[in-house]
N, C-alpha and C positions, 0 to 999 in steps of 0.2 A: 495316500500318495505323498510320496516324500515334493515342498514344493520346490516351485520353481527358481522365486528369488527368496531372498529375506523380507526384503520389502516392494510395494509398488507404491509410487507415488501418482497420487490422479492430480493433476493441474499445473503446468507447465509455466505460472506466472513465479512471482518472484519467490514465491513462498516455495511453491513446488518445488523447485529448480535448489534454492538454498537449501531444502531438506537433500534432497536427494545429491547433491555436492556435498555437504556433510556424512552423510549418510558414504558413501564410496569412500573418502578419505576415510573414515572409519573401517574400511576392509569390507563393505556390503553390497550385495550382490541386488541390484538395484535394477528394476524398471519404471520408466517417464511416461505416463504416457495423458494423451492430450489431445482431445477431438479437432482442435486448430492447430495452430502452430504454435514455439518454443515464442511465449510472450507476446500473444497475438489477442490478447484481451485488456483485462484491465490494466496492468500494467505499463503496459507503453502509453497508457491515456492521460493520465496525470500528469502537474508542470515536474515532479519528479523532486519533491523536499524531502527533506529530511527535519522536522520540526521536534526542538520544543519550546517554543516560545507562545506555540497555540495550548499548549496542555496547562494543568493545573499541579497541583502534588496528588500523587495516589500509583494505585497498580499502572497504568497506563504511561506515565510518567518513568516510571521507573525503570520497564520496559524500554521505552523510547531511551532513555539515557545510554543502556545497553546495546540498544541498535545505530545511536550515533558514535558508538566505539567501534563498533565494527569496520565503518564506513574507511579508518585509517588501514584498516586490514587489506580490502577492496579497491582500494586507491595503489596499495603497494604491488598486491597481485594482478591488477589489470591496468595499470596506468594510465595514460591519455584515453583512453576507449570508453572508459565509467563518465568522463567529464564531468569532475568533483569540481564545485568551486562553492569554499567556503568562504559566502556572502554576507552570512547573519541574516536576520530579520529583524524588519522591526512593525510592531502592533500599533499604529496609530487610532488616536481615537477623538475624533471631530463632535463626541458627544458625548456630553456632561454626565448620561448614562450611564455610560460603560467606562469613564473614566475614573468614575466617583470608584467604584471597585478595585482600580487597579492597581493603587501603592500595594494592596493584600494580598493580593494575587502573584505581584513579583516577590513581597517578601517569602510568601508560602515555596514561589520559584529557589529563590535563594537560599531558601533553608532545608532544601532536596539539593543540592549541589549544582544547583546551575547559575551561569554565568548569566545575569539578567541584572536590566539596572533601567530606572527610570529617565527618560531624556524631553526636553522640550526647547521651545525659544529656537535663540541662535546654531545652538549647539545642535537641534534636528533638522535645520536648514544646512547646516553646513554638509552633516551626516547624508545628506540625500539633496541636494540642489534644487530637482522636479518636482519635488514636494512643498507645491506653494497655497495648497489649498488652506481655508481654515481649521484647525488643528488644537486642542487642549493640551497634548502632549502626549508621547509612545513611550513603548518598553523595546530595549536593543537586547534582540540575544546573539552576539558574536560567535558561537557556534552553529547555529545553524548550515544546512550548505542544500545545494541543488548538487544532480546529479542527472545521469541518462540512466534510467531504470530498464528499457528493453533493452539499449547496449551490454549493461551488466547482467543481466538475465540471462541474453543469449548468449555473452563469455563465458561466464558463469556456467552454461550447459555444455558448451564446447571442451571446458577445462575437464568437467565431470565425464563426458563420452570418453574425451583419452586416459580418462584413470577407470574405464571398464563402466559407465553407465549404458544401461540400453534405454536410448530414446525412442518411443513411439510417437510422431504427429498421426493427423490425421485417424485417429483411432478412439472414437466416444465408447465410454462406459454405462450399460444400463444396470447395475446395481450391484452393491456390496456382498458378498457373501455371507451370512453367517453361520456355524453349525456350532452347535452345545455350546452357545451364548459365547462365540470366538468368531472374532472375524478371520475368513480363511483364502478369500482373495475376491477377485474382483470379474464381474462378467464381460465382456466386451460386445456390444451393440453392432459396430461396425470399426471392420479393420483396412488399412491403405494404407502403400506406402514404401515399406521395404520387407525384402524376404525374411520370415519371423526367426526368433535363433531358438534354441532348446527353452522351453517352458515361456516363449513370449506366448504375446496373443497371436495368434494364427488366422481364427475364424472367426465370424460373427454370432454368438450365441457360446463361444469360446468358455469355461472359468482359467481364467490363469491364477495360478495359486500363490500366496506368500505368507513368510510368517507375519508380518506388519503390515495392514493398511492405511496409508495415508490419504487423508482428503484436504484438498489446498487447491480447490473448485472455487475459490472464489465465491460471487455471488451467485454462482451455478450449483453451493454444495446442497441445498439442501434437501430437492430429491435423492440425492445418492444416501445422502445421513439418513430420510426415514427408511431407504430400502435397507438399512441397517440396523433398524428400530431404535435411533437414535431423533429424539426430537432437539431440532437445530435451525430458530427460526430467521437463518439469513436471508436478506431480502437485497436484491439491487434498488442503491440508492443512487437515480440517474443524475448526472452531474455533465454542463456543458460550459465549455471555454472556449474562448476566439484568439485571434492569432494576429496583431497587428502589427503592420509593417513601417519600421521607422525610413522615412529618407534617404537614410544612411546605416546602413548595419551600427550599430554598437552596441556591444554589450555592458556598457558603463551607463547607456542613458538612465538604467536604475541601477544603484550599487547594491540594494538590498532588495530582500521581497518585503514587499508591504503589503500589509492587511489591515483592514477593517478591523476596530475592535467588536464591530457586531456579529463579525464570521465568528468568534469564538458561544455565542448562542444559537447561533443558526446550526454547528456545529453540534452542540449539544442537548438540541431539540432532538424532542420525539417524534415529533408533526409528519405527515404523511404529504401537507400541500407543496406548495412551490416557497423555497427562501434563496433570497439572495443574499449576496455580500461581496466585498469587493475583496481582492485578491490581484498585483500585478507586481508582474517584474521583468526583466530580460532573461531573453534565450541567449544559452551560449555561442547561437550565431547570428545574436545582435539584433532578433525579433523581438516584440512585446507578446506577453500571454495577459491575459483578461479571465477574471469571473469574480464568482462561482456561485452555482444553485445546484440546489439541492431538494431534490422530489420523490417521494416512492411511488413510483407509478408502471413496478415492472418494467419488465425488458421492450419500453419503448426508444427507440432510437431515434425519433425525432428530430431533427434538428430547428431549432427554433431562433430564424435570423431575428425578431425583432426583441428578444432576450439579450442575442448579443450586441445590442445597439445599447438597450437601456444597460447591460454591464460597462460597456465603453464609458457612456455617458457615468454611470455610479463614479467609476475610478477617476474621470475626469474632472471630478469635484474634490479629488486629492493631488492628482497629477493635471493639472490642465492644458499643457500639452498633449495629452492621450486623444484629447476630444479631435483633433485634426488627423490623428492616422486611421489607413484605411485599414477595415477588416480584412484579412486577406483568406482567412480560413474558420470554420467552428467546425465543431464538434463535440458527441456526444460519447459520456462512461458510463460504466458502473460499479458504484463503489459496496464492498460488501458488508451492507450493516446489519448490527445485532440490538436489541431495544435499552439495554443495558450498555452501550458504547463500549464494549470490551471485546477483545477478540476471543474465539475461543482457540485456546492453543495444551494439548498433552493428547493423552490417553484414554478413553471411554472409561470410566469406573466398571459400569454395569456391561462393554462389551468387551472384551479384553482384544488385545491386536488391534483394533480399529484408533487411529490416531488424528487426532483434528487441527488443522490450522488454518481458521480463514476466519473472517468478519473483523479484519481491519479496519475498515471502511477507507477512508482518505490518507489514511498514516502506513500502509500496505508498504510503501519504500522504503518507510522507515524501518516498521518493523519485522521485514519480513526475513534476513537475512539473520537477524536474530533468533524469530520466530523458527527456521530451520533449523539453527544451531540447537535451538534446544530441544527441539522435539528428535533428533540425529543425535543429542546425548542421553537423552533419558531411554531412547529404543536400545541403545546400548550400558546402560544402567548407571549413567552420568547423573552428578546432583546437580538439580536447576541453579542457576544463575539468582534466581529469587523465588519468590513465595507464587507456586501455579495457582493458589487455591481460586483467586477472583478471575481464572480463566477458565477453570472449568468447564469442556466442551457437556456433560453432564446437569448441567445448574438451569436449564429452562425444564427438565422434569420429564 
C-alpha cells in the first residue's frame, strides 16, 4: 500500500512541531500527531533558556551554538509572540569549589566560539544590583536569551498547518510499525478530534502509514522506541519550580538569569536521588521563577511545597531580596534524560525510516528547533550541520 504521508511525526513539543515545520517547507506531506495538545507537556514547563553558559566544550556545545542561531531566524519569523529577550546569563559561584574550576571552563568556552568572560567585585554588582549575597566571582555569557517556548511551538504549528501540515491532538499512539527491518508507520491507540483526511488516523487500532517515522515523545519515547526494537533508555527526569511574585511587576528586578555554579553538576550527575541548585530570574511579565531539582522518580507529578520554600530560601542567599516574595505558584516537569546527557537525534542505523529526537533533557528550547532542522535535512538527504556520530539514537545497543 502506497503510504499516506512521507512522514509522521509523534510529539507535538518543540521538537516535534520544528521537525515537522521543517519538514513541510521542504515540500512534505506531513502528519502531527499528539495524544494531548500542540505543546501541552514539557515544553511550556521550563523557564524557557536558551543556554550556553551551562555547557562545557563538546558535541553538546556545539549543538547548542547551532540552536542559539536559529533563535534570530525565530525572532524574525514570529516576532513579539516568541518573547525573545537576549538577557545573558551569568554563573555565579559562592563556592571555592566550583570556582577553583572555572577560569578552565570559560577558557575551553572561549576557545569553542563563545562569548564568555570572567567577572567579579564591583563590576558584578553593578552587572546585577540584587546580587548582594556572598559571591567569589561569575562567568557573563551575553548571548544567552529567554524565550516563550509554548508560544513558539504553537506558532510554529499554526505556520506549518497553513503550509499543508495535518495536525492530530488528542490522538495516542500505541506502537511503531516495523516490516523487513523498516519502519512503515505508526498504530493509533486512540483517535479525537477532527474528521480524519485521506491516509490520517481515522480509528483506534488504525496503521496509518509513512515513509519516515519520527519520534520526538519526549520523555514518553521510550515505550514507542522498544515497540520498534529500538533500545532508547529515556527516563523523565522530574524537575519543580515556583513562581514568585514581586510587589511590583518588573522585569528588570534581574537583568540576567543567574545560576548556581553547583547547577552545572547537579546537571551532570547521574544520580537518580533528589539535587537541587539554584536557578532565578524574571519573567517577561515582571514575575520571579525559582529552582531547580532534579530527581528520576518517573512520572510523578507531585508537587512538593516545602521544596519550593527551601528553593526560595537557596536563591535568597544570592539575591536576598527573593526571601521576602510570596510563592504565588509551583509546579512540576519532566525533562527527557538519557545517562550519557546527550540527546539522541538522526536515523536508526539498524531500523531504516525510524527517526529519533528526544532526550534533551533541560536544553529541549534550546535544542530543539535545531534538532528539527536536522533531522527535516537529513530525511531529505541534507548534510548535517556537524558531526551526528555522539547522537546516535543507536548507541545504548
Amino acid at each position: 500500500m502506497e503510504p499516506g504521508y512521507d512522514a509522521v511525526v509523534v510529539g507535538a513539543g518543540i521538537v516535534g512541531v520544528s521537525t515537522a515545520w521543517e519538514l513541510v517547507r521542504r515540500g512534505s506531506r506531513v502528519l502531527l500527531l499528539d495524544r494531548g495538545e500542540v505543546s501541552g507537556g514539557t515544553t511550556g514547563l521550563g523557564e524557557g533558556n536558551v543556554l550556553c553558559s551551562d555547557k562545557d566544550a563538546g558535541p553538546e556545545l556545539e549543538l547548542t551554538k547551532l540552536g542559539l542561531a536559529m533563535y534570530d531566524e525565530l525572532d524574525a519569523l514570529l516576532g513579539d509572540v516568541a518573547k525573545i529577550r537576549r538577557k545573558g546569563a551569568l554563573i555565579v559561584h559562592p563556592e571555592e569549589a566550583t570556582w577553583r574550576a572555572e577560569p578552565a571552563r570559560v577558557e575551553r568556552l572561549v576557545g569553542a566560539g563563545v562569548d564568555a568572560r570572567l567577572v567579579s567585585g564591583d563590576e558584578l554588582r553593578t552587572l546585577e544590583p540584587e546580587l548582594t549575597g556572598p559571591l567569589l566571582g561569575a562567568t557573563l555569557v551575553p548571548g544567552d536569551l529567554q524565550c516563550d517556548p509554548r508560544a513558539i511551538t504553537r506558532a510554529l504549528a499554526s505556520h506549518a498547518s497553513a503550509a499543508g501540515l495535518d495536525i492530530r491532538t488528542g490522538v495516542a499512539v500505541s506502537e511503531i510499525v516495523v516490516e523487513g527491518g523498516r519502519a512503515i508507520g505508526v498504530r493509533v491507540a486512540s483517535a479525537a478530534g477532527t474528521v480524519p483526511a485521506p491516509g490520517a488516523a481515522a480509528a483506534p487500532g488504525e496503521l496509518v502509514r509513512a515513509r519516515a517515522v519520527v519520534l520526538a515523545a519526549g520523555p514518553w519515547s521510550a515505550p514507542l522506541a522498544s515497540s520498534a526494537g529500538l533500545s532508547l533508555p529515556v527516563e523523565p527526569r522530574k524537575g519543580q519550580l515556583a513562581r514568585l511574585r514581586l510587589p511590583v511587576p518588573d522585569e528588570r528586578f534581574l537583568r540576567h538569569k543567574v545560576v548556581d555554579g553547583s547547577y552545572l553538576l547537579s546537571v551532570a550527575s547521574g544520580g537518580a536521588g533528589r539535587q537541587v541548585s539554584t536557578v532565578i530570574e524574571t519573567t517577561s511579565d515582571g514575575a520571579v521563577v525559582v529552582g531547580s531539582s532534579r530527581e528520576r522518580v518517573g512520572f510523578d507529578a507531585t508537587v512538593d511545597r516545602a521544596l519550593a520554600e527551601d528553593m526560595r530560601a537557596r536563591a535568597s542567599r544570592l539575591i536576598p531580596a527573593a526571601a521576602s516574595l510570596e510563592i504565588e505558584h509551583v509546579w512540576v516537569g519532566f525533562r527527557p534524560w538519557l545517562p550519557d546527557h546527550l540527546p539522541a537525534i538522526g536515523e536508526s542505523a539498524r531500523i531504516g525510516g525510524l527517526w529519533v529526537g528526544t532526550g534533551h533533557e533541560g536544553a529541549g528550547v534550546a535544542l530543539g528547533p535545531i534538532t528539527g532542522r536536522i533531522l527535516a535535512g537529513a530525511i531529505h538527504a541534507e548534510p548535517p550541520p556537524l558531526d551526528l556520530t555522539p547522537f546516535s539514537p543507536d548507541r545504548f545497543g
